[in-house]
N, C-alpha and C positions, 0 to 999 in steps of 0.2 A: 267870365274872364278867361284870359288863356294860362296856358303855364307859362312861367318868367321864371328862370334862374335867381333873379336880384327880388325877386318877389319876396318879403320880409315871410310872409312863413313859409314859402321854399328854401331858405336862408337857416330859419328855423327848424325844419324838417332836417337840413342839412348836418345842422350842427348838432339836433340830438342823435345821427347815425350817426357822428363821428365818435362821438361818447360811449356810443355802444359796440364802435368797433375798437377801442382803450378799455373795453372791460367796465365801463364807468355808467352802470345801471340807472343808477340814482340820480345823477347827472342828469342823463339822458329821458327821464321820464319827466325829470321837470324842466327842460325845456320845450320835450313835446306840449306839456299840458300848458307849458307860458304860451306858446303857437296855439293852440285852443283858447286863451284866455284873449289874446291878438286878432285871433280871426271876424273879418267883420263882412266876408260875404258866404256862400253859399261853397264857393270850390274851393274857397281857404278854409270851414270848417269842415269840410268832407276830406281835406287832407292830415289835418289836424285829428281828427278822430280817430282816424286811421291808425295812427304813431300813437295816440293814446293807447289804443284797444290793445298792442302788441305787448304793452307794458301791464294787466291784468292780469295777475296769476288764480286769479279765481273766473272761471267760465262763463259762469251766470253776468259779471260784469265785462269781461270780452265782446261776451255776446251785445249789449247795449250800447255799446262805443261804438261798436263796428255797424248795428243797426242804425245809429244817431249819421255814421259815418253815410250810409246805404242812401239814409233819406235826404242826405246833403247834397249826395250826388246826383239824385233825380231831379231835385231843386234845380240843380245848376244847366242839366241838361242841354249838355255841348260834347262834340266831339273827345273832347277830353277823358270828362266823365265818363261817358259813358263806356268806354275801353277801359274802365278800372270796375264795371257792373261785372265781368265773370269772377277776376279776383273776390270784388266785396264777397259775392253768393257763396261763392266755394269756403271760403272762412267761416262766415253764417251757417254754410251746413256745419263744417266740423265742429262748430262750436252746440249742435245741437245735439251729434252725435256724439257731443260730450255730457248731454244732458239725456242721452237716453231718448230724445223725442224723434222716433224715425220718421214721421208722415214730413214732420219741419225741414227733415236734414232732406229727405227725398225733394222736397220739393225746392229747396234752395239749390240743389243739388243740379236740378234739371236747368232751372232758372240759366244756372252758370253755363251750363251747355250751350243752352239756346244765345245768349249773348256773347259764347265764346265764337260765333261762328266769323266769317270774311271780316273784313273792318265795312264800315256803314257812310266810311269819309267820301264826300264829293267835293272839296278842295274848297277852293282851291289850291294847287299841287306848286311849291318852290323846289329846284334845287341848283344850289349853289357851289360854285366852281371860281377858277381862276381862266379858263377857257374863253378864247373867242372863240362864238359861237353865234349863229343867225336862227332869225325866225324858219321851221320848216325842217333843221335840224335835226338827228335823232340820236339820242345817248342811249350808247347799248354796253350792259356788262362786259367783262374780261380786262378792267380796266387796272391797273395797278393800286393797292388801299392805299390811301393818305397817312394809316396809321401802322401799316408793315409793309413795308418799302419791298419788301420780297413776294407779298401776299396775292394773288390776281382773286380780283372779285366775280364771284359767280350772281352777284344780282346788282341792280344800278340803286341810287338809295334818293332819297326825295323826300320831302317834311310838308305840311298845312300850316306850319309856323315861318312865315316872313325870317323873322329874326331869326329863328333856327338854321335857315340856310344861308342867312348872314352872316352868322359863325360859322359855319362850313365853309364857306367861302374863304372864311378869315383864315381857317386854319390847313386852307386845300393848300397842294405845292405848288409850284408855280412861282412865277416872276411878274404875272402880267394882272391886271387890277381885278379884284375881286365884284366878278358876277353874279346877281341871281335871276333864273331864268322861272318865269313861267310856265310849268311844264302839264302835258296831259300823257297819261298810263296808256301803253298799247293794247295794254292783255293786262290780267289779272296781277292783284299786290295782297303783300302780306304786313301784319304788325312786323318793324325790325325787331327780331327775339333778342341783339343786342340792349337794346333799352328797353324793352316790353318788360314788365313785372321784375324788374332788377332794382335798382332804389326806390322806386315810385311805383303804386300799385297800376295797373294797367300800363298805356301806350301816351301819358300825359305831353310826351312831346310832338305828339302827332308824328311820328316819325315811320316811314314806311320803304317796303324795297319790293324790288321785281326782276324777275331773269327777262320780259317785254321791254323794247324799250319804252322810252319817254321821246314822246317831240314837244318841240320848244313852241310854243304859242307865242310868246313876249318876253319881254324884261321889266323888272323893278329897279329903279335906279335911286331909289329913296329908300331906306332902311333907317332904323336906330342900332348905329354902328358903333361898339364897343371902341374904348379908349384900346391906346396899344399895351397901356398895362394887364389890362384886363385879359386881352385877347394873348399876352404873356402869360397870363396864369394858366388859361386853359391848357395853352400848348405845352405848358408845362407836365400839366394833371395828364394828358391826350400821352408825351414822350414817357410818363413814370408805372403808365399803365401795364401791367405785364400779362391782364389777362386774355384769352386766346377769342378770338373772333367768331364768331359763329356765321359761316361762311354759307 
């Protein structure tokens, strides 16, 4: 499966970070562990394990959560996962070189290297605007952010998630209907370090940027298009944000 926002243990995950960012430990450990009791595939218990492990003050069971978490995510074996494989390793190591065992920590260690390199995505590539825009197009950086009105963007940004650039789209400015465009990378992309390993371990929203541009191949003209409540709340959380862009 993909990642969803409304996803009941993305919802979950949510709400045990909210707990934890109220000081509210205990709280938050058992709704993590309710999200693990919930989870009923492979990329819901590899996210679930996850938020458990973080909640073990003892090492030895760190280390087993996060390992439970490691084999969830090769199970699941999707773009998703697999951009949370450098995080999983890197934790796996420290938790080894919590145990004194250096051949483990070394080798989890390298592990994270070798998956931390380029992203491995072949799309295909959405990104969504309020723009008319034609097949053959080409969207290239310096464009004003959506989200600091004073900001100029030095890379253009693009998602593997439909829906992802359906909310962009929802929340881009503009006056004219919200688009999402089939797009292909000119030149090389990176995980966005905005969302990469910030709430969620790895790049779960397949989200990606480029100083290349992007040309527009097609359009999607079907999505599952958030109520306008919904797309009120975002733009809400999106205005009350005060943290700084990583440009």
């Amino acid at each position: 499966m993909e990642f969803a926002p409304f996803n009941n243990i993305v919802k979950r995950s949510l709400q045990g970070m909210e707990m934890e960012a109220k000081g509210s430990s205990e709280e938050a450990k058992h709704l993590f562990r309710q999200g693990w009791e919930e989870a009923t595939n492979d990329f819901e218990k590899f996210l679930a394990a996850y938020y458990v492990a973080r909640h073990q003050p003892i090492v030895s069971d760190r280390l087993q959560w996060l390992t439970l978490a490691l084999e969830h995510a090769l199970k699941a074996e999707n773009e998703a996962t697999n951009s949370a494989l450098p995080t999983l390793y890197a934790q796996i190591a420290a938790c080894y070189d919590g145990l004194s065992d250096v051949e483990n920590a070394k080798k989890n260690r390298d592990l994270s290297t070798l998956y931390g390199q380029a992203p491995s995505d072949k799309g295909p590539f959405y990104h969504g605007t309020k723009a008319d825009l034609q097949v053959g197009d080409l969207l290239v950086a310096g464009g004003l952010s959506n989200y600091q009105s004073e900001l100029v963007m030095n890379h253009i940004y693009f998602t593997a998630l439909v829906s992802g650039a359906g909310l962009a789209a929802a929340l881009a400015k503009g006056d004219g209907p919200e688009r999402v465009y089939i797009i292909e990378p000119t030149g090389s992309f990176e995980h966005d370090p905005n969302l990469t390993d910030k709430k969620f371990p790895g790049n779960l929203t397949r989200s990606y940027r480029s100083q290349a541009p992007l040309k527009i191949v097609g359009e999607v003209t079907e999505w599952g298009k958030q109520t306008p409540q919904v797309i009120q709340k975002f733009r809400e959380k999106v205005d009350n944000n005060k943290g700084e862009i990583i440009n």
